[in-house]
C-alpha positions in Angstrom: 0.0 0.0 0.0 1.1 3.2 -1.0 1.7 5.3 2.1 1.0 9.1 2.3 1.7 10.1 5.9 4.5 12.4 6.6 7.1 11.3 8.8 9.6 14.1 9.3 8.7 16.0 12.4 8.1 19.6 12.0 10.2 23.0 13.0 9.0 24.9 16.1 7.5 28.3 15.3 7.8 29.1 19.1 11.1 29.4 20.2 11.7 31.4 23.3 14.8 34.1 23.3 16.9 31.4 24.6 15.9 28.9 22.0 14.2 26.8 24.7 10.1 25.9 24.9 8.0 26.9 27.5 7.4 24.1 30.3 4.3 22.8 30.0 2.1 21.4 33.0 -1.0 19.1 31.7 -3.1 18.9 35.1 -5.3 16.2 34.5 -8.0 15.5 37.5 -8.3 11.8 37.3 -5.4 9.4 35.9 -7.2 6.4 37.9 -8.4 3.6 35.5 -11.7 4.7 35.4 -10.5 8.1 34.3 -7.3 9.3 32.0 -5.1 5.9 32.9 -8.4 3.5 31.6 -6.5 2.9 28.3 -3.0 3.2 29.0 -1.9 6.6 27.5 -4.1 6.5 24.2 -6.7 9.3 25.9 -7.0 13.4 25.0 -4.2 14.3 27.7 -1.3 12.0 26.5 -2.2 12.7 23.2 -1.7 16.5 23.9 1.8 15.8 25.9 3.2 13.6 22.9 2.1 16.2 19.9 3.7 19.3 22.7 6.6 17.1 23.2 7.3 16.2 19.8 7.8 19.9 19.3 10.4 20.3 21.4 7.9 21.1 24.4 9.5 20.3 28.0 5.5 18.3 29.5 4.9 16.8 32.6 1.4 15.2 33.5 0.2 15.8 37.0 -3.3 14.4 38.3 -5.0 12.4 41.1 -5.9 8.7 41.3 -6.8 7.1 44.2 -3.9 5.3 46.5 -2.6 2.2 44.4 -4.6 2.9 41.3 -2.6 5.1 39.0 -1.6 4.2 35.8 1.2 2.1 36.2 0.0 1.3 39.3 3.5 3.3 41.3 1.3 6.0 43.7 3.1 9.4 44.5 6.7 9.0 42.2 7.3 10.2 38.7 7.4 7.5 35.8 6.5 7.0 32.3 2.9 5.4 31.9 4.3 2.0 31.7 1.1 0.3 29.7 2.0 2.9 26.7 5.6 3.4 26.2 4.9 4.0 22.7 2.6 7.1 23.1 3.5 8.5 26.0 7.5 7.5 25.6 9.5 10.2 27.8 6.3 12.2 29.3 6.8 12.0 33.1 3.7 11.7 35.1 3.4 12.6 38.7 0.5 11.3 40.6 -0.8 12.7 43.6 -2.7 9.7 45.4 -6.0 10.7 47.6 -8.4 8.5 50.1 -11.7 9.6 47.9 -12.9 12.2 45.5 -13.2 14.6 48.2 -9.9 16.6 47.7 -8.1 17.6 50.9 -6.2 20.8 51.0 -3.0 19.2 51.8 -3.6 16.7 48.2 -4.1 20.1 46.9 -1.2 21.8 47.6 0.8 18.6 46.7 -0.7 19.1 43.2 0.4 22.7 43.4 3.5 22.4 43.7 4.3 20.2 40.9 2.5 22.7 39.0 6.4 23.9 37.9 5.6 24.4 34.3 5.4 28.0 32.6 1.9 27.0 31.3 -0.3 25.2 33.0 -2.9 23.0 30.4 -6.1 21.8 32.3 -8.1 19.2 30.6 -11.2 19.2 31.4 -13.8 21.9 32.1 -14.2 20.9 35.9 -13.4 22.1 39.3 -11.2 19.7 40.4 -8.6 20.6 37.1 -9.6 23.8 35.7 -11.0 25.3 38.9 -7.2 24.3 40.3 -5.5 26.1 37.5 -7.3 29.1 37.8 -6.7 29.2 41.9 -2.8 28.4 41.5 -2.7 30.8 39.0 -4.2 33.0 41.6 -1.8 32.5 44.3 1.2 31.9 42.4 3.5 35.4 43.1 5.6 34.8 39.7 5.5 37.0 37.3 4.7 37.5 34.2 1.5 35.4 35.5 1.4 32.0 34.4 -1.0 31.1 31.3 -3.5 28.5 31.5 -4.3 26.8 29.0 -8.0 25.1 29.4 -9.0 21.8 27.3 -12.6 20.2 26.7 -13.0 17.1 25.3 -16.9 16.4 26.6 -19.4 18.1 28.0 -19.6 17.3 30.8 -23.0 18.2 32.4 -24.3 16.6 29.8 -23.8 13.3 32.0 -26.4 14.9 34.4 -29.0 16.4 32.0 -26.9 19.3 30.4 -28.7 22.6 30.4 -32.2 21.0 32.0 -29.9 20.4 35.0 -31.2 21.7 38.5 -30.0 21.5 42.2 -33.3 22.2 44.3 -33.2 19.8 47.6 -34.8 20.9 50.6 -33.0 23.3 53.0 -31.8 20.1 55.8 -30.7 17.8 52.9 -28.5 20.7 51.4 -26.7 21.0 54.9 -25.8 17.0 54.5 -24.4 17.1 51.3 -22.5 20.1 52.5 -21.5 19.2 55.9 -21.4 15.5 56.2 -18.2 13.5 55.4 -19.6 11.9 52.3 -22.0 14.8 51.4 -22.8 15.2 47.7 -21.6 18.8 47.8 -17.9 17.9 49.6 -17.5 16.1 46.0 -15.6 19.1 44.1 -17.1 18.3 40.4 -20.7 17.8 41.9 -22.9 19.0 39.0 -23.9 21.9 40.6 -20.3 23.1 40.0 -19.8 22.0 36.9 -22.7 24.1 36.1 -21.1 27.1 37.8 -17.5 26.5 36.7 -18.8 26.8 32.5 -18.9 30.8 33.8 -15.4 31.0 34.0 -14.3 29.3 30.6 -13.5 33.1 30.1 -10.8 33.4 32.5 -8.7 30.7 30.8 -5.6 32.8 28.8 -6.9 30.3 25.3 -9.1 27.4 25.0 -8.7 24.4 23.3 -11.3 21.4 22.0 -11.3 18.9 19.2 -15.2 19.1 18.0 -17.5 21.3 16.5 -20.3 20.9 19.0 -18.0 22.0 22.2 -16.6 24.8 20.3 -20.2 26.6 19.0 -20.7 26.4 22.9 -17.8 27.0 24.6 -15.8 28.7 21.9 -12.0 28.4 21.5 -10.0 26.7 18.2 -10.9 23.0 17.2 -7.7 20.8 17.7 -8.8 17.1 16.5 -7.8 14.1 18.4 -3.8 12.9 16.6 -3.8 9.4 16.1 0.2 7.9 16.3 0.0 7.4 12.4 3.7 5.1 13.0 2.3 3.0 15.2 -1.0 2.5 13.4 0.2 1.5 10.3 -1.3 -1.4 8.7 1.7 -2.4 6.2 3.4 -3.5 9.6 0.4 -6.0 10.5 -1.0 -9.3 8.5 -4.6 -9.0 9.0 -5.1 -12.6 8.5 -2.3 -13.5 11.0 -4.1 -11.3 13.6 -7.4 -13.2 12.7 -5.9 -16.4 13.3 -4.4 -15.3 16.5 -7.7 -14.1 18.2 -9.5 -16.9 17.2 -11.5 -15.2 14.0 -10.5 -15.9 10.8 -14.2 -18.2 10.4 -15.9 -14.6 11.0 -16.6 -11.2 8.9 -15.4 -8.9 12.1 -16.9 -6.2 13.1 -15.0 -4.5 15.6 -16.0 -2.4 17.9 -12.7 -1.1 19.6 -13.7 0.7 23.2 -16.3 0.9 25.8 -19.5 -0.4 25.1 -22.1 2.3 26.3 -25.6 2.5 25.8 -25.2 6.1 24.0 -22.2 4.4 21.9 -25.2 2.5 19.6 -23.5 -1.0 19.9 -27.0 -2.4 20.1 -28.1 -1.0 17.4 -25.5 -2.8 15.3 -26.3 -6.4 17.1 -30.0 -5.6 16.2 -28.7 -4.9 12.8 -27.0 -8.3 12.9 -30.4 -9.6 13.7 -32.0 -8.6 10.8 -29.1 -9.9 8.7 -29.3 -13.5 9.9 -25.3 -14.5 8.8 -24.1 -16.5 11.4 -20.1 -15.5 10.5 -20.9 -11.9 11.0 -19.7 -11.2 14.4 -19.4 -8.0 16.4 -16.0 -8.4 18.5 -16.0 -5.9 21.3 -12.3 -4.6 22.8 -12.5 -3.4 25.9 -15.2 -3.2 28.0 -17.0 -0.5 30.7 -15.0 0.6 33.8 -18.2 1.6 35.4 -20.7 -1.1 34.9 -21.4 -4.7 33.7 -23.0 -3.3 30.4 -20.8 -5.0 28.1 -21.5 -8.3 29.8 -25.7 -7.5 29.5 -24.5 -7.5 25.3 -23.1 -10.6 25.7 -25.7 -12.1 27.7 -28.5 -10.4 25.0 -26.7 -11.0 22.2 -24.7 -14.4 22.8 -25.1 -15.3 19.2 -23.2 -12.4 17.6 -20.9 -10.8 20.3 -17.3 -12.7 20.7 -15.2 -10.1 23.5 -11.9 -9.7 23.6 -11.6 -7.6 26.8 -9.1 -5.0 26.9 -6.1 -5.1 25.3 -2.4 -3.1 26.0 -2.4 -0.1 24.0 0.9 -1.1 22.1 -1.3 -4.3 21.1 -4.2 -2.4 19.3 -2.8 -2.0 16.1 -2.3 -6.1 15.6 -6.1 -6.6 17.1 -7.4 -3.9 14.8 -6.0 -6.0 11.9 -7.8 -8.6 12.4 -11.5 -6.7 11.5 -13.1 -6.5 8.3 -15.1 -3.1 9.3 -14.7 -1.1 12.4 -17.9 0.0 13.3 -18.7 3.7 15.2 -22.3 3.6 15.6 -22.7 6.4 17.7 -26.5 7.7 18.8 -28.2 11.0 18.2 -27.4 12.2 22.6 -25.9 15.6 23.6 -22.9 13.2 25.2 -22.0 11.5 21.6 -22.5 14.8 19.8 -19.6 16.2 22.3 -17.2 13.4 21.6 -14.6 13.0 19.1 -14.8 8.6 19.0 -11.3 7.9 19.1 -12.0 4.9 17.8 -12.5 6.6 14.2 -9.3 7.6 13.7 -7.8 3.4 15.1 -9.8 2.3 12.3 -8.9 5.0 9.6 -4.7 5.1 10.6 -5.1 1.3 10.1 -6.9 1.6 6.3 -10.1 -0.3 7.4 -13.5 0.1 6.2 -15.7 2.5 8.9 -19.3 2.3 8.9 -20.6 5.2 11.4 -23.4 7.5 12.1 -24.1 10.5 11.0 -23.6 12.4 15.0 -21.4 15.0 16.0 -18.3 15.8 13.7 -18.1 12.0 12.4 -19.5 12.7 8.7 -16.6 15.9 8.6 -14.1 13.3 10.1 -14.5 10.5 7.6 -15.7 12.8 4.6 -16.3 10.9 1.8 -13.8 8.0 3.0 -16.2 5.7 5.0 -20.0 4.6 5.2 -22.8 6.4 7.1 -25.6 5.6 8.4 -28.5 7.2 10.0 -28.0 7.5 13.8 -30.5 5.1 16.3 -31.6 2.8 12.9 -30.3 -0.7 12.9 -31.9 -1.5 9.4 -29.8 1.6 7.8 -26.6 0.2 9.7 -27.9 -3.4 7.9 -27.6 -2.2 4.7 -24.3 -0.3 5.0 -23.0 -3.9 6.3 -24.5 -5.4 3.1 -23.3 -2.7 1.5 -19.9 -3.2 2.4 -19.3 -6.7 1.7 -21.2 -6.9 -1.3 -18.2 -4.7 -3.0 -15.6 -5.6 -1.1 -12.7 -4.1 -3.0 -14.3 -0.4 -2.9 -14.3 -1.0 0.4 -11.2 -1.8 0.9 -10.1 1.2 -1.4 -11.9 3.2 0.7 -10.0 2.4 4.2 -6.9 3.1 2.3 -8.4 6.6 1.5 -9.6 7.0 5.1 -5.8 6.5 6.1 -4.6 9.2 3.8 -7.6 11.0 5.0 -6.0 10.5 8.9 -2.7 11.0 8.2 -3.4 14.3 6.3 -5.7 15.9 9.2 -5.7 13.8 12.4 -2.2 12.6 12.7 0.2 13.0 16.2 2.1 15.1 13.5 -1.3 17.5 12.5 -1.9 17.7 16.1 1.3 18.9 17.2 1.5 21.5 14.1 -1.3 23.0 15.0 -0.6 23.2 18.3 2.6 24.8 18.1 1.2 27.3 15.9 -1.5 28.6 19.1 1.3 28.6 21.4 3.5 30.8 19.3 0.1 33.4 19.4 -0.4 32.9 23.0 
């Protein structure tokens, strides 16, 4: 296959006086595996740190994660993210452990004071990262005054209703959840505060997010999700070998490569597969949910189409990705898909396979005229796109090798980190 992605790295626009880059602090508020550390480096943080720090950026990640559960499992020390030496090769990471999600002030002021960079990047649009950036930013007597930098990659009150969202108990219940130990208000990135912190995206120095929907309602410049385009690359991979190897070269695969959730449409697809009746098309789910047993309610549904994998070491994903036919995105018409940039669109595209998604959010820009669509929440439209597929085969396969040039071109490590260095030299 004829490959189009660039691989020289290119020049910094953003050279300091010295010719040294600006430090860089990503503050992340939860590196636990159910937050930023769930797949091992491949998330919006470490993707920010390798694009910064393949431009010559000096990045450290700091966060929480509860005692013995940060990535890499090593508590309060600095090390590598040891899952994904690949993408996050060289980033140190500093994890402040904590007892519970109720951040004490001395947790706090550990966080602070690793804090040492000369910009400090919050992800997230919560209390508990960019509410902390903005109050070290307060208190820190340096000057000039240290930028921050905030990032949004969700929305994330839409989790508890988005703008429909209200906090009305009854005067004695709102005294528990302020004043007991375990009161819902003593949790910093309660809802109510997410709703008040979205009033302060102003104070933020630049904002940055990688889809349409967050910036028409939080504003800021649109840097899309980069995808390791080296380590993705299909002409290092035998798609049959990976078949064999997972036990599924008797199926048509279609993969599914993340965390099965109910907005995420997988169901939608193994309804499709109902409808279709072809006992070799399977849906093979990688990865599961860290919050609930939903994945296992698929296979318990579905028993008949669904083969799981489980989750699999980042640095593995390219060789399981091989294996599928089709790597399906089927996300549904919800204010939390239309916030989300699937990262699982760009595994497919950097490895050249065939993407059959909905039409949600930013996918149809993403894939352009490179992959299949399908109208969002109707498994008989996803059916035909499957028949579709496999019933021309070879344009199908023409078209994952356009989806890679596609990804290489726009939503590569490389694009990332350009565009990137490009805001920082404004800022």
């Amino acid at each position: 296959m004829l490959d189009h992605c660039p691989t020289a790295r290119p020049k910094p626009t953003n050279p300091t006086a010295q010719g040294v880059q600006p430090r860089i602090s990503i503050l992340v508020s939860d590196l636990s595996r159910q937050g930023a550390g769930r797949w091992g480096g491949a998330v919006r943080p470490f993707l920010l740190g390798q694009a910064l720090q393949s431009m010559g950026y000096p990045v450290k990640i700091v966060g929480f994660s509860p005692k013995g559960d940060g990535p890499g499992g090593r508590g309060d020390r600095q090390n590598p993210i040891q899952e994904n030496p690949t993408a996050a090769a060289g980033i140190p990471l500093h994890t402040i452990p904590v007892a519970s999600a109720h951040l004490g002030p001395q947790a706090v002021a550990k966080l602070f004071r690793q804090l040492s960079g000369d910009i400090v990047y919050a992800y997230k649009l919560k209390p508990s990262s960019f509410g902390l950036a903005l109050l070290h930013r307060q208190m820190s007597h340096s000057w000039p005054r240290r930028p921050v930098i905030l990032d949004i990659d969700d929305w994330e009150l839409s989790w508890h209703g988005g703008d429909d969202y209200r906090y009305r108990p009854q005067p004695r219940q709102r005294l528990r959840d302020l004043l007991k130990p375990g009161g819902a208000l003593r949790h910093p990135d309660h809802p109510l505060y997410l709703q008040w912190i979205e009033r302060l995206v102003a104070k933020a120095d630049l904002v940055t997010t990688h889809n349409n929907f967050l910036q028409r309602r939080f504003g800021g410049v649109k840097i899309p999700n980069g995808k390791d385009t080296e380590l993705f690359n299909p002409d290092r991979y035998d798609s049959e070998a990976s078949r064999a190897a997972y036990g599924l070269s008797d199926y048509r695969v279609l993969m599914f490569p993340g965390a099965p959730r109910p907005y995420k449409g997988v169901e939608d697809v193994l309804m499709a597969l109902d409808q279709l009746n072809q006992p070799d098309l399977k849906l093979v789910i990688v990865g599961g949910s860290p919050y609930d047993d939903y994945d296992r309610t698929l296979r318990d549904r579905w028993p008949q189409h669904v083969i799981h994998l489980g989750k699999q070491p980042y640095g593995d994903m390219p060789r399981v990705i091989a294996a599928a036919h089709v790597v399906v995105v089927p996300q549904r018409q919800t204010p939390a898909a239309q916030a989300q940039f699937p990262l699982k669109l760009t595994d497919g595209m950097a490895m050249a396979k065939p993407i059959l998604a909905t039409r949600v959010g930013d996918i149809p820009e993403i894939l352009a005229d490179t992959g299949y669509l399908a109208e969002p929440n109707s498994p008989a439209d996803l059916a035909a796109q499957i028949q579709a597929i496999f019933a021309d085969w070879p344009k199908a396969q023409a078209q994952g090798q356009r989806a890679r040039a596609r990804c290489c071109e726009h939503y590569s490590i490389t694009a990332m980190a350009t565009q990137l260095d490009h805001l920082l030299a404004n800022l």
